[in-house]
Structures are given as C-alpha cells and as structure tokens.
C-alpha positions as CSV (number, residue, x, y, z in Angstrom):
1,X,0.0,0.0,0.0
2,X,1.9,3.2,-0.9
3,X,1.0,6.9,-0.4
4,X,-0.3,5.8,3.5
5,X,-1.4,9.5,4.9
6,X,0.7,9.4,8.0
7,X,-2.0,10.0,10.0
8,X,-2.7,6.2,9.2
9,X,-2.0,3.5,11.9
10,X,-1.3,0.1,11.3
11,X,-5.1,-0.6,12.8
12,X,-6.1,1.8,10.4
13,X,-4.9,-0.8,7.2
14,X,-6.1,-3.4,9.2
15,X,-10.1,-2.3,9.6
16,X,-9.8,-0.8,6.1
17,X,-8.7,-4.9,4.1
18,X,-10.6,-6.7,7.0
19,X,-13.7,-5.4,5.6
20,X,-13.3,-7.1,2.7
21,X,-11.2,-10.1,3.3
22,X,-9.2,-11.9,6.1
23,X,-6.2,-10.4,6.5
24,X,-3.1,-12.1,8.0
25,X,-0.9,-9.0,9.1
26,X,-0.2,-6.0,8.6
27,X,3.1,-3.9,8.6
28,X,4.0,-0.8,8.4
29,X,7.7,0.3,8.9
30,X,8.8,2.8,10.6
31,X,11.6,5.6,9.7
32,X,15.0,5.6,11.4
33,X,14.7,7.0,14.9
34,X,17.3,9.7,14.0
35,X,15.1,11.2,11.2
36,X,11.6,11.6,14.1
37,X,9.7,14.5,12.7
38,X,6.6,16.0,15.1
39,X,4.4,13.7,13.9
40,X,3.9,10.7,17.0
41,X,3.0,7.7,13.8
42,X,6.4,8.1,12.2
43,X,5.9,5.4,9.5
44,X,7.4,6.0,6.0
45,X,4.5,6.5,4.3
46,X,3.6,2.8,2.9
47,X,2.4,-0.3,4.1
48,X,2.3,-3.8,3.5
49,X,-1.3,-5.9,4.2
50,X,-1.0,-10.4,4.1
51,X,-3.7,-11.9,3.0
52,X,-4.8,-15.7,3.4
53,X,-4.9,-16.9,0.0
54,X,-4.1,-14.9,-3.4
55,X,-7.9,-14.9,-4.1
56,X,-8.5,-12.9,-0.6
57,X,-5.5,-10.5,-2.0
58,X,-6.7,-10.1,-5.6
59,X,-10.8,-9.3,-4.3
60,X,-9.1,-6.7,-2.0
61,X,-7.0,-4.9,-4.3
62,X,-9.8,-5.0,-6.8
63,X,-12.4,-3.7,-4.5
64,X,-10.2,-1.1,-3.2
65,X,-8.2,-0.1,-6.2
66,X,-10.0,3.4,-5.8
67,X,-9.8,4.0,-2.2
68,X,-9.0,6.9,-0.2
69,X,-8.0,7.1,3.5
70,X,-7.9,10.2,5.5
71,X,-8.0,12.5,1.7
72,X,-5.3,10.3,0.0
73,X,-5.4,8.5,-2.7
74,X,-4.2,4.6,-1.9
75,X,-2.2,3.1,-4.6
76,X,-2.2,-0.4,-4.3
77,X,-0.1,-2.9,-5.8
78,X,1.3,-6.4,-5.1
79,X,4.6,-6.7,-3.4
80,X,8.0,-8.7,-4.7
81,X,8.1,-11.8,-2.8
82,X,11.7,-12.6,-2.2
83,X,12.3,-16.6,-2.3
C-alpha cells in the first residue's frame, strides 16, 4: 500500500482490508529513529497488508483499487516476494 497518509495506523490498514477479506498481518515500517519529525506515527508513508490466500488479496485490491484514506489516494499494488 503506498501513499499511506501518516495520520494512518497500522489498525487503520487493518479495519480498512478486513472489511473485505481476512487479512493475516499487517506492517508498516517505521523511519529511522534519527530522522523523528513531530508527527507521534512516524511510518514512511507505505504499508504492507498479508492476506490468506491470493484470491483474498486479488478481491481486496480490486475492490479497493479506488480507495481513499484520510483524503489520500491509496495506490495499491502487489509486493515482490523474495524466495
């Protein structure tokens, strides 16, 4: 999940993808600790959301390809898997 509003928690993603599938986890890293602006959720602005199966994950990112969260635009796209 990229351009996550930073206003977005990782409970946030979670309620959003559980609505429309079960999700498995959900991550969303944080920036390095020397880089902390003023905001208190100091994520880098992207997300990563597991589904069960690759059905669960393609009805999710179809059903939310034109989703907004807190007046962003998510853009929503499937993740390398390094094997």
């Amino acid at each position: 999940v990229k351009n996550l509003p930073f206003e977005a928690t990782e409970a946030d993603l979670r309620q959003l993808f559980s609505s429309f599938s079960e999700v498995k986890s959900v991550r969303v890293p944080k920036k390095n600790l020397q880089f902390t602006s003023h905001r208190s959720n100091n994520h880098r602005g992207f997300g990563f959301v597991e589904f069960l199966s690759r059905q669960e994950a393609a009805n999710a990112l179809q059903s939310l390809s034109n989703t907004h969260l807190y007046g962003r635009h998510l853009v929503l796209q499937y993740a390398q898997l390094d094997k």
